[in-house]
TIROFI-932837 format. One line per 2 residues: number of its first residue (from 1); their letters; for each residue x, y, z of C-alpha. Coordinates in nm, 3 decimals. Example, Ala and Ser with C-alpha at 12.3 -4.5 7.8 and 13.67 -1.06 7.14 Angstrom:
1) as) 1.230,-0.450,0.780 ~ 1.367,-0.106,0.714;
END
This chain:
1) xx) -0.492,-0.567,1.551 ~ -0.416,-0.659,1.173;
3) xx) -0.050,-0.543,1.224 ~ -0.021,-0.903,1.479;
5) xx) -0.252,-1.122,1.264 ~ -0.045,-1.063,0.950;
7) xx) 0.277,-1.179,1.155 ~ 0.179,-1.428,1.343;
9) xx) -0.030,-1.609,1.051 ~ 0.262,-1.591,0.840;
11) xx) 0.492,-1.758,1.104 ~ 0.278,-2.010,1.108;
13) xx) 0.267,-2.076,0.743 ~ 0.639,-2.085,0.797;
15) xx) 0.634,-2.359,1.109 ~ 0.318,-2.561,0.981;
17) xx) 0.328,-2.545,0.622 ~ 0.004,-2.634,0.418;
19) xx) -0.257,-2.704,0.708 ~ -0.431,-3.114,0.587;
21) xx) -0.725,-3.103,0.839 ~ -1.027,-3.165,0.750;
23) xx) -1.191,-2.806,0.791 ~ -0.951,-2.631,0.602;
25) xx) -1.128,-2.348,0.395 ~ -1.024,-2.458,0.082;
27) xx) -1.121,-2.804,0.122 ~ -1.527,-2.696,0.218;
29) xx) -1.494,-2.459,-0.061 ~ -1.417,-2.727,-0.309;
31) xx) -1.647,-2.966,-0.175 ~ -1.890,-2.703,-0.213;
33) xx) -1.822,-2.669,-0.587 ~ -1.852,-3.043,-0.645;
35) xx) -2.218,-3.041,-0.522 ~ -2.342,-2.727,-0.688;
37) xx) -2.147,-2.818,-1.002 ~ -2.291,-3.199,-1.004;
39) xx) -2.645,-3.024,-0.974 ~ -2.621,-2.735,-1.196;
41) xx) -2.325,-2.855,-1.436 ~ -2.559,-3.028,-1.724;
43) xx) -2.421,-3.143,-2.104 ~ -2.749,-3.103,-2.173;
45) xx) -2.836,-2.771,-2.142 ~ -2.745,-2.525,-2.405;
47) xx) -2.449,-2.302,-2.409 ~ -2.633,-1.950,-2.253;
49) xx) -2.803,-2.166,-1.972 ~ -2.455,-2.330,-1.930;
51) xx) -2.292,-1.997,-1.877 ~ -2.646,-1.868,-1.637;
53) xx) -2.560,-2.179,-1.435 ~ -2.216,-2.104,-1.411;
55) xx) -2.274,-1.752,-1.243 ~ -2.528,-1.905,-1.019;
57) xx) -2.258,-2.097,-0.893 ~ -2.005,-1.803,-0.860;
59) xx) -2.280,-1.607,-0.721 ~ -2.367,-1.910,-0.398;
61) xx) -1.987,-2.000,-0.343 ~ -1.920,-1.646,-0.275;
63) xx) -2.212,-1.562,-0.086 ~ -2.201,-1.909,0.127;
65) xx) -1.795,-1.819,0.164 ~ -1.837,-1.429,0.301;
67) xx) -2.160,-1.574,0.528 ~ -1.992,-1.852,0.691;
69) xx) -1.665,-1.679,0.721 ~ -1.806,-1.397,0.896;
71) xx) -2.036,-1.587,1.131 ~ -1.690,-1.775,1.266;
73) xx) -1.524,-1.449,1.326 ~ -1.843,-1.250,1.483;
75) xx) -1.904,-1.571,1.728 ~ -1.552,-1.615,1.791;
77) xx) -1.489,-1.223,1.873 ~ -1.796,-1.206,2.053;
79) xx) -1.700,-1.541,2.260 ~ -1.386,-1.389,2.391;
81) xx) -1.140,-1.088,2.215 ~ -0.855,-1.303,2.238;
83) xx) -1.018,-1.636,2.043 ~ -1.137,-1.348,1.783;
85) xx) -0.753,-1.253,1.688 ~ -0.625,-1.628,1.730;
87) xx) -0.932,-1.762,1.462 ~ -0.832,-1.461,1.199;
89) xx) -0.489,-1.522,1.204 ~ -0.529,-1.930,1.151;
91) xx) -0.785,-1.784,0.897 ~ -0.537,-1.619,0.689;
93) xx) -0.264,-1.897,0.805 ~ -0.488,-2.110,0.563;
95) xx) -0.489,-1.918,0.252 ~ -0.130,-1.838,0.250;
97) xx) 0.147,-2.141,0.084 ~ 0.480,-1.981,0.138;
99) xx) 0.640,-2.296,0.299 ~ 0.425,-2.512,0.056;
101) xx) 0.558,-2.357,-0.265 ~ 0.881,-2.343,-0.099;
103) xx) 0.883,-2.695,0.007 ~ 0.764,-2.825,-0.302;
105) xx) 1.032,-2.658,-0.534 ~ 1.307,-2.748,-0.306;
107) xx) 1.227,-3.095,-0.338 ~ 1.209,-3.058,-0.685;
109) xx) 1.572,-2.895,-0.696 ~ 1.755,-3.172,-0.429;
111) xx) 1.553,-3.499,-0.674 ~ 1.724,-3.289,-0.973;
113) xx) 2.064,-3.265,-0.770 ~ 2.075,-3.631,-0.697;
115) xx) 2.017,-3.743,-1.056 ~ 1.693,-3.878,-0.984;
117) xx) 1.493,-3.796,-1.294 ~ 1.186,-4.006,-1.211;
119) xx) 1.127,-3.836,-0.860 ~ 1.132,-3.491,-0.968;
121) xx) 0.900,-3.570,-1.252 ~ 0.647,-3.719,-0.951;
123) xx) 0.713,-3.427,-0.766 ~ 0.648,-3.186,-1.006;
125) xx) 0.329,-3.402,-1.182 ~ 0.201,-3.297,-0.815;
127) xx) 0.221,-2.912,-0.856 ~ 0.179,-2.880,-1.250;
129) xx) -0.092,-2.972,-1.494 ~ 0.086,-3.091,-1.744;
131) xx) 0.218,-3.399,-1.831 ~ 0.527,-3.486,-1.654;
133) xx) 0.579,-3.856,-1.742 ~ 0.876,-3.769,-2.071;
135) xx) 1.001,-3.469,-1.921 ~ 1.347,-3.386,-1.913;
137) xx) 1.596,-3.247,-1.702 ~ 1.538,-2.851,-1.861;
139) xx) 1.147,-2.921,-1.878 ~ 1.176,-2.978,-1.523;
141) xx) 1.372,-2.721,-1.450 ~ 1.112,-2.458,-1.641;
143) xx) 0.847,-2.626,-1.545 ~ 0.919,-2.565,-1.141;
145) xx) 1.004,-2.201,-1.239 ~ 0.672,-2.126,-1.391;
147) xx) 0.492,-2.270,-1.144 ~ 0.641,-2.121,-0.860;
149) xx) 0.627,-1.779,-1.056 ~ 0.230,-1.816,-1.086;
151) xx) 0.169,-1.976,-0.725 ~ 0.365,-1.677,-0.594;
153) xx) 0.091,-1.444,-0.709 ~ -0.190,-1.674,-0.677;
155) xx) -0.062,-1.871,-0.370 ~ 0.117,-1.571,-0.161;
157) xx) 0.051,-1.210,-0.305 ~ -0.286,-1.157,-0.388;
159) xx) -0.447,-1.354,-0.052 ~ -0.217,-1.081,0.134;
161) xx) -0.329,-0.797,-0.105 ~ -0.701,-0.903,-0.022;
163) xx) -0.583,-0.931,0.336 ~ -0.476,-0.572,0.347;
165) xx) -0.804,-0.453,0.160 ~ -1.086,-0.665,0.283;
167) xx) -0.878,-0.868,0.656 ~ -0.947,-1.226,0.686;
169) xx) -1.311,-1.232,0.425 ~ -1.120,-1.048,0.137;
171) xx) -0.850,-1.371,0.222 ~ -1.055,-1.649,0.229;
173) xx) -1.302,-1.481,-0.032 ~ -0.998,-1.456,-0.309;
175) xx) -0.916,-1.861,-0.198 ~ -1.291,-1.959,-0.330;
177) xx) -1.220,-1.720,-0.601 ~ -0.910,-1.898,-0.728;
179) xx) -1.063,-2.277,-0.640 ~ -1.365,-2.201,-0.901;
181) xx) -1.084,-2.148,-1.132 ~ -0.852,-2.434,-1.086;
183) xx) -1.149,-2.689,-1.072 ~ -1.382,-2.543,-1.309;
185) xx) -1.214,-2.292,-1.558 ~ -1.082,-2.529,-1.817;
187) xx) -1.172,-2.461,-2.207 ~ -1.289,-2.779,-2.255;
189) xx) -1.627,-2.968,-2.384 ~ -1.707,-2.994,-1.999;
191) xx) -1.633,-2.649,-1.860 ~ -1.573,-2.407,-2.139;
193) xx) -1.908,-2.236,-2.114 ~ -1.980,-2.391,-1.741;
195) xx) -1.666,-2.243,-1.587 ~ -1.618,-1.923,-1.814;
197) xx) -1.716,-1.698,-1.471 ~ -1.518,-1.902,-1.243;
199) xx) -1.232,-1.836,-1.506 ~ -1.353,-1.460,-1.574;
201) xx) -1.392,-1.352,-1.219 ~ -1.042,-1.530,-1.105;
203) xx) -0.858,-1.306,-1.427 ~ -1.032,-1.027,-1.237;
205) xx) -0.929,-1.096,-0.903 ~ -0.549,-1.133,-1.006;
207) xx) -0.514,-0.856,-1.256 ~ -0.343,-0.609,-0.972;
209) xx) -0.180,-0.893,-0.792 ~ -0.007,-1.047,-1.102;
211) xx) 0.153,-0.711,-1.216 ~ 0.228,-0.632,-0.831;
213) xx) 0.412,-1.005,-0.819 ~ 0.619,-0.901,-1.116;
215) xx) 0.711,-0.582,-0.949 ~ 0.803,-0.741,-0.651;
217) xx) 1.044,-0.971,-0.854 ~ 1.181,-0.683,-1.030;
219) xx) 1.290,-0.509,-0.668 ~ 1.365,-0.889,-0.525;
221) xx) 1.589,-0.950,-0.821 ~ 1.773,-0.579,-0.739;
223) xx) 1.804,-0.720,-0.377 ~ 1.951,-1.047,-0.494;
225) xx) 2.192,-0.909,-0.770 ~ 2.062,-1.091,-1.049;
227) xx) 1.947,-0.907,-1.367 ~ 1.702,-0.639,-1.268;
229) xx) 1.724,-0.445,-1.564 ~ 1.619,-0.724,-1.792;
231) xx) 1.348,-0.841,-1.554 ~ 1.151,-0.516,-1.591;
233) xx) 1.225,-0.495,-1.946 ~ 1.092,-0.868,-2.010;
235) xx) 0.764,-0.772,-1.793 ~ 0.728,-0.511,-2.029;
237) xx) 0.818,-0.659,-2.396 ~ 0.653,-0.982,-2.335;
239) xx) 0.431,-1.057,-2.015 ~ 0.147,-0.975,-2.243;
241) xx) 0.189,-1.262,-2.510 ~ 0.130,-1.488,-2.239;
243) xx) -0.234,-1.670,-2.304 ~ -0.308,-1.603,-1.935;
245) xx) -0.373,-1.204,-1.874 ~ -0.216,-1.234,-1.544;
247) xx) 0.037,-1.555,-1.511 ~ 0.327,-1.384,-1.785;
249) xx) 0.388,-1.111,-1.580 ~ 0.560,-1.273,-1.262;
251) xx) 0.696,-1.560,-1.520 ~ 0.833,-1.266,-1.767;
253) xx) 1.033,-1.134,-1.420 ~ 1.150,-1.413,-1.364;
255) xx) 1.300,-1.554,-1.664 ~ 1.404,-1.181,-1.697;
257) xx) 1.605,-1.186,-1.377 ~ 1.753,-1.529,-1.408;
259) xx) 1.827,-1.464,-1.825 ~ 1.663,-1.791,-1.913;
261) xx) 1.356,-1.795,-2.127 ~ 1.036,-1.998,-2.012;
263) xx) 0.758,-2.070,-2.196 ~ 0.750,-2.299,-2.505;
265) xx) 0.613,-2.672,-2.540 ~ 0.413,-2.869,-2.283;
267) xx) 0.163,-3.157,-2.336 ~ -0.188,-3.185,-2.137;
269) xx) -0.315,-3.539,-2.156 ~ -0.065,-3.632,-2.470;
271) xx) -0.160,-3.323,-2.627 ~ 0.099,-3.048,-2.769;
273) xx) 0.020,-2.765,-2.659 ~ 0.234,-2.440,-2.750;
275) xx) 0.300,-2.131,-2.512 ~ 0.454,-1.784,-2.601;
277) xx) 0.809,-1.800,-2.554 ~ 0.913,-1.517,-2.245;
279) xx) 1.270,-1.399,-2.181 ~ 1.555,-1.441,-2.403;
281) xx) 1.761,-1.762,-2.383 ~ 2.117,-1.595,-2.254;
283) xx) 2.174,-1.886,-2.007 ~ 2.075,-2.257,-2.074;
285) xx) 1.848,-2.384,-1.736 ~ 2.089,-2.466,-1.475;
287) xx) 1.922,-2.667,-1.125 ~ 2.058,-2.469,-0.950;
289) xx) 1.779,-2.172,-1.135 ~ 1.509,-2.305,-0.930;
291) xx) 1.681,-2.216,-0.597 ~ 1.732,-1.875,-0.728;
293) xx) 1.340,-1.863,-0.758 ~ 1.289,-2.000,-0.436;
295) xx) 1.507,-1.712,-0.321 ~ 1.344,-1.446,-0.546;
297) xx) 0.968,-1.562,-0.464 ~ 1.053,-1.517,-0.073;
299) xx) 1.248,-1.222,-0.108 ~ 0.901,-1.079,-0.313;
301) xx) 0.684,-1.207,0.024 ~ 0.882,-1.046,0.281;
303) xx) 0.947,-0.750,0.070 ~ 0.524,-0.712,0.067;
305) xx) 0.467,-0.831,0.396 ~ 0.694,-0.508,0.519;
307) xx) 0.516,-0.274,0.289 ~ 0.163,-0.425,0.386;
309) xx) 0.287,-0.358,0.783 ~ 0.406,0.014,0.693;
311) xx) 0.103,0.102,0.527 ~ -0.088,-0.050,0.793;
313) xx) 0.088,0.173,1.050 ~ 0.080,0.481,0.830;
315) xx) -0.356,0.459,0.847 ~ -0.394,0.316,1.168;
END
């Protein structure tokens, strides 16, 4: 049954996009974090009982995510067979952002097309942490590229990996994984010792799916003509001077593949802050590069998706 789930959940992405009910996982999840992190999350208490607290955290949103997830899809198989399949697929419909990501750069690359500066700054403020308000036309450019290179793991490959290992819990259970991270696992006064196993766990849960990403890109960019050679050779030389253990490798591919190099200066709350340099600056950035990633990032997908389906077939 996983071999129509997998399908049909990513046609929906496809039709539907990014789901905005109400009961979308990811949505409980987070509202789940605010309340244990307004109880536990103290400025008080001292750094080890900071970092206890933290894992107690981790520890609930996990448990309370692999509980509740399983109790929809026992009631819902035992209901009727039929309402079983159709809740796992819209389960894994909601974990998945292929026509999100897609969306969002595209409207990012038709602001830049028409000149209009200020949109694609707003567009981009929406998808990026960093500040957006100065940027210009290149910083836009790279910033859309890095950002869809990281939400292609985070967003797309590694809730199908976890699909394929674990079906619709491993899915949803990397999604509360990832949601610690992006609203607790900041090194600041706040989170740094708070959120260090939010941020721990999620460099965990995307060390295969990162590298896998940057394969993908390698193959996509084979597929697409554009530099393979130097896509694999820039995950190699320099995915690992990225601060993130995971995020340089699909960035390196890309910037690889396209020739351009990414990385470099970006400011968080009027603060410089400096990243390793990845690729090698053969091309200056060129609108038209974030198409090309668009391209590349759904090449990657489908390239997976088939592989996923195959492998599928080969144990079943």
């Amino acid at each position: 049954m996983i071999n129509i789930i997998l399908p049909a959940a990513v046609i929906l992405d496809l039709l539907m996009g990014d789901p905005k009910f109400y009961t979308h996982p990811v949505v409980l999840i987070g509202k789940l974090i605010k309340i244990l992190e307004k109880k536990l999350n103290k400025s008080s208490n001292h750094r080890a009982m900071q970092r206890i607290k933290g894992v107690i955290l981790v520890i609930t949103v996990l448990l309370v995510t692999i509980v509740i997830t399983y109790l929809v899809i026992f009631i819902s198989n035992t209901l009727n067979y039929y309402l079983g399949v159709i809740i796992k697929i819209l389960i894994l419909y909601t974990t998945l952002a292929i026509k999100g990501l897609s969306k969002a750069a595209l409207e990012i690359f038709n602001q830049l097309s028409e000149g209009d500066l200020k949109e694609a700054r707003q567009s981009l403020n929406l998808i990026v942490g960093r500040d957006t308000d100065d940027m210009k036309e290149n910083d836009i450019i790279r910033g859309t590229i890095e950002t869809v290179a990281e939400n292609t793991s985070d967003g797309i490959i590694a809730p199908l990996f976890y699909f394929f290992l674990a079906g619709p819990i491993g899915a949803v259970l990397y999604k509360a994984i990832n949601t610690m991270d992006s609203m607790l696992g900041y090194r600041n006064e706040k989170y740094e010792y708070f959120g260090w196993a939010s941020a721990r766990l999620d460099d965990l849960a995307n060390y295969i799916p990162a590298r896998l990403t940057a394969i993908l890109i390698v193959f996509s960019s084979f597929i697409y003509r554009k530099d393979y050679k130097r896509a694999f050779k820039t995950v190699i030389r320099d995915a690992k001077k990225h601060v993130s253990p995971n995020a340089g490798y699909p960035e390196s591919a890309l910037a690889g593949a396209l020739r351009i190099q990414l990385g470099g200066i970006n400011y968080y709350f009027g603060k410089e802050s400096k990243k390793a340099l990845l690729g090698d600056k053969i091309v200056d950035f060129k609108v038209k590069n974030i198409k090309e990633t668009i391209t590349l990032m759904i090449i990657a997908t489908f390239s997976f998706i088939l592989i996923i389906m195959i492998m599928i077939n080969l144990i079943s």
